[in-house]
N, C-alpha and C positions, 0 to 999 in steps of 0.2 A: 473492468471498472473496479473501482475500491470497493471492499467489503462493507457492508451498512447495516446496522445490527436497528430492525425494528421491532419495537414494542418488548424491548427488555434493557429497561432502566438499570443501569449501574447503581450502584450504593456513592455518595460522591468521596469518597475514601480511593474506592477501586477507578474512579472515573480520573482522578489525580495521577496515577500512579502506572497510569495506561504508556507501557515503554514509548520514549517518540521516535523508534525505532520502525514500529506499527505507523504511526503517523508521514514519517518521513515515505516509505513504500504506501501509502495511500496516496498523499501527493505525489508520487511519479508516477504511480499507476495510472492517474486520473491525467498525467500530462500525456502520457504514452497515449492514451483515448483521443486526446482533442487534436493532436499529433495526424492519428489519422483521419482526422475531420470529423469523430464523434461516430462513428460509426464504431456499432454495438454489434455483442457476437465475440469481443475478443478479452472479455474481462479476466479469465482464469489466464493466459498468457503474459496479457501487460501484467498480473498482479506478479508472477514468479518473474518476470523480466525487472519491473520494480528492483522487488528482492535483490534481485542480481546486482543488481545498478546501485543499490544502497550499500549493499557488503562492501562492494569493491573501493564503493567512495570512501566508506568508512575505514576501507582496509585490513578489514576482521574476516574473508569470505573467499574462498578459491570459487572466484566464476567458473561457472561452465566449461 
């Protein structure tokens, strides 16, 4: 599952400026979850699978 930063407030400078890079692998990550019907236990995986998945699309990344 995606990373979820609780109880430490960004300054809204740093909250602007947060790469959508980070964003974009949170949204896949979070697809890769419902993917396999939500079942939890596999968050460190989909998040580096994510990653993978976003390099590649962006074309900045030698997958795996």
């Amino acid at each position: 599952m995606a990373r979820i930063l609780v109880g430490r407030a960004k300054p809204r400078a740093a909250a602007q400026t947060l790469p959508n890079q980070e964003t974009e692998v949170a949204k896949v990550a979070y697809e890769l979850f419902q993917r396999r019907g939500g079942q939890h236990g596999h968050d460190q995986e989909d998040w580096l699978e994510a990653e993978r998945i976003v390099r590649q699309r962006r074309g900045n990344g030698s997958g795996r």
